[in-house]
C-alpha positions in Angstrom: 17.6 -16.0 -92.2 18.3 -19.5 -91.0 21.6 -17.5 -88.7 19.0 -15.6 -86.9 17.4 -18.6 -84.5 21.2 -19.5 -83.2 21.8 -15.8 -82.7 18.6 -15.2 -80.5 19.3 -18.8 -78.7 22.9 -17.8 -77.9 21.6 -14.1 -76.8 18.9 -16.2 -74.8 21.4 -19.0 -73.1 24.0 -15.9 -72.5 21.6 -13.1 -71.1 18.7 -14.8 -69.0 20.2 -15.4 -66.0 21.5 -11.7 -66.0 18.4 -10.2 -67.4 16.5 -12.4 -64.4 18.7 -10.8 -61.9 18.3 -7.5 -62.6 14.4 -8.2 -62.7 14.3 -9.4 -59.7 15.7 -7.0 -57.9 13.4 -4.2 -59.1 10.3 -6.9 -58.4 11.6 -8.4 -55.3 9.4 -11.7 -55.9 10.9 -14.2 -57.9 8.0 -16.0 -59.8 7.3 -12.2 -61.3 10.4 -11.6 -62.2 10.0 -15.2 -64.0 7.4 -14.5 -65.7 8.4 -10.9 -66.8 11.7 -11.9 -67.9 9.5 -14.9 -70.0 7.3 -12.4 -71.6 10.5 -10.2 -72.5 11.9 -12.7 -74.1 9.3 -13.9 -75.9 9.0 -9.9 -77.4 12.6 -10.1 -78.3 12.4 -13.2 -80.1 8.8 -11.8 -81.9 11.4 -8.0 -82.5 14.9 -9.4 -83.2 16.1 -7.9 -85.9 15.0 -4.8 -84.0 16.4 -6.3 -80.6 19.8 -7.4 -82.3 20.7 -4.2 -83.5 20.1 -2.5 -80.2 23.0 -1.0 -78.5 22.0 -3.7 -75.5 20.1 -5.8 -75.8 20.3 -7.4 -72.7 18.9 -4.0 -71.4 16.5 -3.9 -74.0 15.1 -7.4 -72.1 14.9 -5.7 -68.9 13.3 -2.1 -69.8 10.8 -4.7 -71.6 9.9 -6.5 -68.4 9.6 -3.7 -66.4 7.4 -1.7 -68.7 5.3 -5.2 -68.6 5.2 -5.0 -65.1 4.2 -1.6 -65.1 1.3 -2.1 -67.5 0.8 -5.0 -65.2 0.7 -2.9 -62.2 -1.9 -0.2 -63.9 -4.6 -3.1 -65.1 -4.3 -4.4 -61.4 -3.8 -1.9 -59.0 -6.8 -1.7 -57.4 -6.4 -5.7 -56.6 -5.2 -6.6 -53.0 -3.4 -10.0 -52.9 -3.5 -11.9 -49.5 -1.2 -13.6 -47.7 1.2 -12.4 -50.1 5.2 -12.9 -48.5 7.4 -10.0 -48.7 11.0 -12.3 -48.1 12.8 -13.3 -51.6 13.6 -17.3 -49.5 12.9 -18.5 -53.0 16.0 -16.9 -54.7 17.0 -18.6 -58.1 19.5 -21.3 -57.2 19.0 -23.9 -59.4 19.1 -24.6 -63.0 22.2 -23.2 -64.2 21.1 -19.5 -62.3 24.6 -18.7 -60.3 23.1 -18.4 -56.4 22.0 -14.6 -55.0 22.9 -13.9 -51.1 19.2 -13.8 -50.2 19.8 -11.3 -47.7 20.8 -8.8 -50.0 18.4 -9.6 -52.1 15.8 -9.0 -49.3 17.5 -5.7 -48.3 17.8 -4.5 -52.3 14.1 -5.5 -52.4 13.6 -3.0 -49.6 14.9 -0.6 -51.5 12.3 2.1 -53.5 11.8 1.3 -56.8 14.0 3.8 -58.7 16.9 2.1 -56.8 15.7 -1.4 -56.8 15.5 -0.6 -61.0 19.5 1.3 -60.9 20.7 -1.1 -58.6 19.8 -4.3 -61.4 20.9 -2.8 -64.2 24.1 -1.2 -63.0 25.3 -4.1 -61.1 23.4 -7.6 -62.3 23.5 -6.2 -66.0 27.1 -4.2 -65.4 25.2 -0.8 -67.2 26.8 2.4 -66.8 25.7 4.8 -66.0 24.5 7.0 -69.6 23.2 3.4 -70.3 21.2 3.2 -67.2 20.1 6.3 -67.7 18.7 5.5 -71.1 17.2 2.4 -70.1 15.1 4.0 -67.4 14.5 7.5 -69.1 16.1 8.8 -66.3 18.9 11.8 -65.9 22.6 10.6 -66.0 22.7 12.2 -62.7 19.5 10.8 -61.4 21.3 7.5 -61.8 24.2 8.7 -59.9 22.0 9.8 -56.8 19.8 7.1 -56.5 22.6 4.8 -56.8 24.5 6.5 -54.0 21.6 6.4 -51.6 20.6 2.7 -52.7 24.3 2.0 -51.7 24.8 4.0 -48.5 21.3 2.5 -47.4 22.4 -1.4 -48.3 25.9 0.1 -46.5 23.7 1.0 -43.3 21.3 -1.8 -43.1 24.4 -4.3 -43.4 26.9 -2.6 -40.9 23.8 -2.4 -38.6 23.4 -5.8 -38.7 27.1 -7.1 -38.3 27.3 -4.7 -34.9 24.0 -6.4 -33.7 25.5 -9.8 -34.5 28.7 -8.7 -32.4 26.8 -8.3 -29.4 
């Protein structure tokens, strides 16, 4: 009993920075994807013997904030917010969170949903793509496509850019 605090701590120090990621680029606002990823955790530490022996549980994290958000979303979605900024300038830089290139964050935040959601967990959580799949409740294959178009549009968006810089 007394191993499973240092467990869930090590999980915690090892996977929040990932698992915040990965949030944020289905959410595309950082102080959400702050809070999700707080209330995840906090379910994982209240379910860890259940979390633990989960196959990942840093995906386990995610699916948990997302669903939040989506519960979220169906309490509140008849709720306009004002003045509300669409850019991600407050990507997480600081306290031991690695830097994220805000302009791809901005562009993945462009992104519909379903790719925002396979491109976190594929690339910020490094998912494949049965995982992924899983995780989203999805088609192996419906993984596969959306990833494809979330890439070629990224690909599109960027090389557009770069030939309007050259000019």
């Amino acid at each position: 009993m007394a191993s499973e605090p240092m467990d869930f701590a090590e999980f915690y120090a090892s996977a929040k920075d990932d698992c915040l990621r990965a949030v944020l680029a289905s959410t595309g606002d950082l102080p959400t994807a702050e809070d999700l990823v707080a209330e995840a955790f906090a379910r994982a530490w209240a379910a860890w013997r259940k979390v633990s022996g989960h196959p990942s549980p840093q995906a386990w994290v995610v699916r948990t904030a997302l669903n939040t958000r989506v519960s979220w979303w169906r309490r509140h979605r008849r709720e306009v917010a004002v003045g509300q900024a669409e850019g991600l300038a407050d990507a997480p830089s600081g306290d031991g969170v690695d830097p994220v290139d805000t302009q791809l964050m901005a562009a993945v935040a462009r992104l519909p949903l379903r790719q925002r959601q396979v491109v976190g967990l594929r690339l910020f959580l490094d998912l494949d793509t049965a995982r992924t799949a899983e995780v989203l409740g999805i088609a192996p294959g419906t993984v596969t496509a959306h990833m494809a178009r979330a890439i070629a549009a990224l690909r599109e968006e960027f090389t557009s850019a770069r030939g309007q810089e050259k000019r």
